[in-house]
C-alpha positions in Angstrom: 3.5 23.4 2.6 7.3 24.3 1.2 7.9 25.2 -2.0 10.7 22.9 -2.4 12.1 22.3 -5.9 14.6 19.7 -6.8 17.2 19.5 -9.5 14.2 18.0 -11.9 12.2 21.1 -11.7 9.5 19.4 -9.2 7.9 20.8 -6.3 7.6 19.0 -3.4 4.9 19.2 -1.1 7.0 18.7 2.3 5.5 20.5 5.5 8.0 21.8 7.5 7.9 20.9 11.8 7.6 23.8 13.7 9.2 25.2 17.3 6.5 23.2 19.5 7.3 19.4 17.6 10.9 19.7 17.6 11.8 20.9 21.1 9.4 18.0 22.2 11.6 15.4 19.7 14.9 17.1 21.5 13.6 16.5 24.9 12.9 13.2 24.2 16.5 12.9 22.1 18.0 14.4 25.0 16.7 12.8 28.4 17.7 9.2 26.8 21.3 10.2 25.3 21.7 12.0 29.1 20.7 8.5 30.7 23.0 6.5 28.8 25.5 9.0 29.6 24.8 8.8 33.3 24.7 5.4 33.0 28.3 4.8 31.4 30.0 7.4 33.5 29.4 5.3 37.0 30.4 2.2 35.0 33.9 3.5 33.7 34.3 5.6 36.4 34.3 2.3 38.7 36.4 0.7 36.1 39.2 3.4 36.2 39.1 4.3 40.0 43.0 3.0 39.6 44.2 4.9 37.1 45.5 8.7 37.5 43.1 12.1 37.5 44.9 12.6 33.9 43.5 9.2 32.4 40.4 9.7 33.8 39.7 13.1 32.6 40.9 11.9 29.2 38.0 9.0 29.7 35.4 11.4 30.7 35.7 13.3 27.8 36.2 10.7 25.4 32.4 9.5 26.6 30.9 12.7 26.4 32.1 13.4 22.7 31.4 10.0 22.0 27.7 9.6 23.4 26.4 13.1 23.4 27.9 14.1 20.1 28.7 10.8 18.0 25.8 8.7 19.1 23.3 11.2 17.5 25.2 12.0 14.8 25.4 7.8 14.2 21.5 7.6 15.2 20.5 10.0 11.9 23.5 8.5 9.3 22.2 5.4 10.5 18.3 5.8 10.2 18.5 8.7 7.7 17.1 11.5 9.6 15.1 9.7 12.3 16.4 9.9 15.7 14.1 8.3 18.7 12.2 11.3 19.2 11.8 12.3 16.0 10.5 8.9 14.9 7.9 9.2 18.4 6.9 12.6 16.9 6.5 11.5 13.4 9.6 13.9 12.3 12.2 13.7 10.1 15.6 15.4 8.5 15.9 15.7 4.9 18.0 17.8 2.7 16.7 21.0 1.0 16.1 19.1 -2.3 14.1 16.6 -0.1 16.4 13.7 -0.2 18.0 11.2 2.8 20.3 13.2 4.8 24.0 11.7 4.8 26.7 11.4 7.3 28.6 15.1 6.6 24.6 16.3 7.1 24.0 14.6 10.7 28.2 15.8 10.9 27.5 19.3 10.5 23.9 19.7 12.5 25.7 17.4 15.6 28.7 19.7 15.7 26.3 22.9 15.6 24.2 20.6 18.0 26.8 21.5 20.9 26.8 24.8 21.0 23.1 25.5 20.1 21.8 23.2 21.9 24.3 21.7 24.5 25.9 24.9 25.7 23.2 27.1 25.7 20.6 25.3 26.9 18.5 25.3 23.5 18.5 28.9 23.7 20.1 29.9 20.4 18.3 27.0 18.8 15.0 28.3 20.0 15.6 31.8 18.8 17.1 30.8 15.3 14.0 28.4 14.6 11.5 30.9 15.3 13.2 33.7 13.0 13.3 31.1 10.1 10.1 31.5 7.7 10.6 27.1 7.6 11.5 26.7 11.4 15.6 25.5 10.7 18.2 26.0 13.2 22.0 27.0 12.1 22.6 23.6 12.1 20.2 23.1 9.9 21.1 26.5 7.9 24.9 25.0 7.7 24.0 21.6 7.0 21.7 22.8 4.2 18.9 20.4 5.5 15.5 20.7 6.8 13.0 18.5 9.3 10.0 18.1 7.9 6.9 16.3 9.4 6.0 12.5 8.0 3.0 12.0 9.7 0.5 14.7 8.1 -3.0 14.3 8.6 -5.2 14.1 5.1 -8.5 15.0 4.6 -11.6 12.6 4.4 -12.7 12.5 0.5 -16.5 13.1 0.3 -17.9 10.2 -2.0 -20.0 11.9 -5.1 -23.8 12.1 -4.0 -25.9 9.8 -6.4 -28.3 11.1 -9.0 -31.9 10.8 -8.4 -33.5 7.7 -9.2 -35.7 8.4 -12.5 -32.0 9.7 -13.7 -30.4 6.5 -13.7 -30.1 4.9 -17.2 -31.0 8.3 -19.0 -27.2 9.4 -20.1 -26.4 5.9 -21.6 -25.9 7.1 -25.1 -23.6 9.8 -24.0 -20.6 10.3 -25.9 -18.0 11.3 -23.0 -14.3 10.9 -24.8 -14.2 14.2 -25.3 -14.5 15.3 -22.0 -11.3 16.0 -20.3 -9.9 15.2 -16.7 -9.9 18.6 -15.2 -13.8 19.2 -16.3 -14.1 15.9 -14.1 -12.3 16.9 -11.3 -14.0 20.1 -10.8 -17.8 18.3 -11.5 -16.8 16.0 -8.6 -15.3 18.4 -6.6 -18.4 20.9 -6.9 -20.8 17.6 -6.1 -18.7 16.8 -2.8 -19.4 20.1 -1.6 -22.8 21.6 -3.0 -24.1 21.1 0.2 -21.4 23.7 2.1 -21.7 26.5 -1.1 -24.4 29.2 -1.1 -27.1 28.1 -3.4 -27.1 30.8 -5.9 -23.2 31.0 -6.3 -23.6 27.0 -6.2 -26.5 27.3 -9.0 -24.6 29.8 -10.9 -21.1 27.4 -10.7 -23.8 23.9 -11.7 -25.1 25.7 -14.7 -21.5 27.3 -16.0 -20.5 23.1 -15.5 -23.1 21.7 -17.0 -22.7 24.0 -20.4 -18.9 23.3 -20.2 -19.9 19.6 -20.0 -22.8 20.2 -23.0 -20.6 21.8 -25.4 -17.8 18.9 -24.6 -20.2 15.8 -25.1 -23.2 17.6 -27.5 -26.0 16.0 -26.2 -28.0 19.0 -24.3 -29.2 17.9 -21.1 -33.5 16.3 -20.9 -36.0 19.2 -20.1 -36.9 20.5 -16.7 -33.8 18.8 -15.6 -32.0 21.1 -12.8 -28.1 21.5 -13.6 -26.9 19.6 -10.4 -29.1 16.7 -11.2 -27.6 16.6 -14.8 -24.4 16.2 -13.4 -24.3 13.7 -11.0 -26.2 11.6 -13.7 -23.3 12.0 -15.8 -20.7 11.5 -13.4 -22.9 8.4 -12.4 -23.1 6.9 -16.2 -19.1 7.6 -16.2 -18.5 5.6 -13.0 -20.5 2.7 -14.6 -18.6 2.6 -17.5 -15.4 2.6 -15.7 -16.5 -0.2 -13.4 -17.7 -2.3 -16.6 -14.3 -1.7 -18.0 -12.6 -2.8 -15.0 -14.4 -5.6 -14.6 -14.2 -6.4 -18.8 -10.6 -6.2 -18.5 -9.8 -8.5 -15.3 -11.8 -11.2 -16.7 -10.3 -11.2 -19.9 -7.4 -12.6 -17.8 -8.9 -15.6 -16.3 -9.8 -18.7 -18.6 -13.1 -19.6 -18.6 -15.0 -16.4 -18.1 -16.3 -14.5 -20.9 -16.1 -10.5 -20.8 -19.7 -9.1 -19.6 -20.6 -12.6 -18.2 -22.0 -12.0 -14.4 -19.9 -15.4 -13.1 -17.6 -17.9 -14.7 -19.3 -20.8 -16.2 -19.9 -23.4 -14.1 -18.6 -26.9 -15.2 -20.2 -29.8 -13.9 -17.5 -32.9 -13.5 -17.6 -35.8 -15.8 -17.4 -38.9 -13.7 -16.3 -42.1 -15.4 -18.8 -45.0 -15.2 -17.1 -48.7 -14.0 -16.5 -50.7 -16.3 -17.7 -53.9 -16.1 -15.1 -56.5 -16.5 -16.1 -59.7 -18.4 -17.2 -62.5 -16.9 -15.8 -66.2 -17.7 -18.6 -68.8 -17.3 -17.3 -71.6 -15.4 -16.7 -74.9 -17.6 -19.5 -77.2 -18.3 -18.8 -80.9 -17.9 -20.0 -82.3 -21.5 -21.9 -85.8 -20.2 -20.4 -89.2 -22.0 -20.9 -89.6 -25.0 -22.7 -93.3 -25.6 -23.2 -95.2 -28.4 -26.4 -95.7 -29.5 -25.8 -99.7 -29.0 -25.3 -99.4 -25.9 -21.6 -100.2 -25.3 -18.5 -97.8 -24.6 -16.7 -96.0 -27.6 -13.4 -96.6 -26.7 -14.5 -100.6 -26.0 -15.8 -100.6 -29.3 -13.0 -99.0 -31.1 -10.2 -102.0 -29.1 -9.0 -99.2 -27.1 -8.5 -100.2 -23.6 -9.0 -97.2 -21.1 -6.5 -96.3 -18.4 -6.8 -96.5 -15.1 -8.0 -98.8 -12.4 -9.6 -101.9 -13.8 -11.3 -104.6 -11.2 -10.6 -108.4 -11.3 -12.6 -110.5 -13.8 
């Protein structure tokens, strides 16, 4: 890694591209800029057969500063550091501080391109990168920028190995506030690779751990318990706390679920029951009312009825 420091006082962890990456991104840079060259020579040179051998050596140089110098220098201002091999190589320009490279940068390394690169077949480039303790070229020396590789392979993180089963549960009363993130980092990191460290310096380095971690919690350790085992059973109880926290803390967010609870209560729906609407009887025809002697009320009282009345 490069010891790079910016104006903030931070290092930054860049890694540097060496001779082998870089020549293959400039042979890759350089067989496509050299085909598109090729390609719009024969096109202007068929479109100015007519004009004079002065206009056409003006035109021919005009496309060679313009494609083999300003279309790379366009193709980093432009992408901010990544030309087409680069990018296929996983490379890319920065400036010493580590920030995007600007046009004056791609300027500087494009003009120092030609004569490095261009005129000497890559020779001087070669030589400078390989004297350099970070692999730059004088453009890049001039420039004041550096390429740097994107694409770094990280390692696989070992998970922490379980504690042994009759150790699960034990440390639950464990105060472990006081217990500070480097002590955890180097339990873990000693538990991840036990297995690779010779077992008396790895017995000696488990018991020095496992007093640092006594004297931080003070709760000593059960008896006959080997140092190794008492610390995966702490770092074990830690996890599970963190986990219930986590889990505490995201529910507390969504209505209906109570902190601790394993689900969210389940609420059956309430369906309405019809309502019944009321019925209306249909009317009942009351039958005549008849006098008791026999002859029609309204006869009786001199009332004569309406309606249809047959001949006498």
């Amino acid at each position: 890694m490069s010891d790079l420091v910016t104006g903030d006082a931070v290092v930054l962890g860049l890694q540097p591209a060496r001779l082998p990456s870089r020549a293959l991104a400039v042979l890759i840079d350089l067989v496509v800029v050299w085909a598109a060259y090729l390609l719009i020579t024969l096109g202007l040179a068929v479109a100015t057969a007519s004009l004079d051998e002065a206009a056409m050596m003006a035109v021919s140089v005009a496309s060679f500063l313009l494609i083999l110098v300003g279309a790379p220098i366009a193709v980093e201002t432009l992408t901010h550091g990544r030309s087409l091999g680069k990018l296929a190589v996983g490379l890319r320009v920065v400036r010493d501080d580590g920030g995007p490279i600007r046009f004056r940068h791609a300027l500087v390394r494009g003009a120092m391109g030609v004569v490095e690169i261009l005129m000497t077949f890559g020779a001087v480039a070669c030589i400078a990168s390989l004297v350099s303790e970070r692999g730059r070229r004088l453009g890049d020396v001039f420039a004041g920028t550096l390429v740097v590789r994107e694409r770094i392979p990280t390692a696989r993180v070992a998970a922490v190995p379980p504690p042994p089963p009759w150790l699960v549960g034990r440390f639950t009363g464990v105060d472990l506030s006081a217990v500070p993130e480097t002590l955890w980092l180097e339990i873990r990191q000693y538990l991840t690779r036990s297995r690779e460290l010779d077992p008396a310096v790895g017995r000696r380095l488990a018991e020095r751990l496992a007093d640092e971690l006594v004297s931080r919690t003070g709760t000593p350790p059960p008896a006959g318990v080997p140092a190794e085992a008492y610390l995966a059973g702490v770092v074990a109880e830690r996890q599970a706390r963190d986990a219930r926290r986590a889990f505490a803390s995201a529910a507390a967010g969504v209505p209906g679920v109570v902190p601790g609870s394993a689900s969210p209560p389940v609420v059956a729906p309430v369906v309405a029951s019809p309502v019944a609407s009321p019925s209306v009887a249909p009317p009942v025809a009351s039958p005549p009312v008849v006098a008791s002697s026999g002859v029609d009320p309204a006869v009786e009282s001199g009332v004569r009825p309406t309606g249809f009345a047959p001949p006498a």
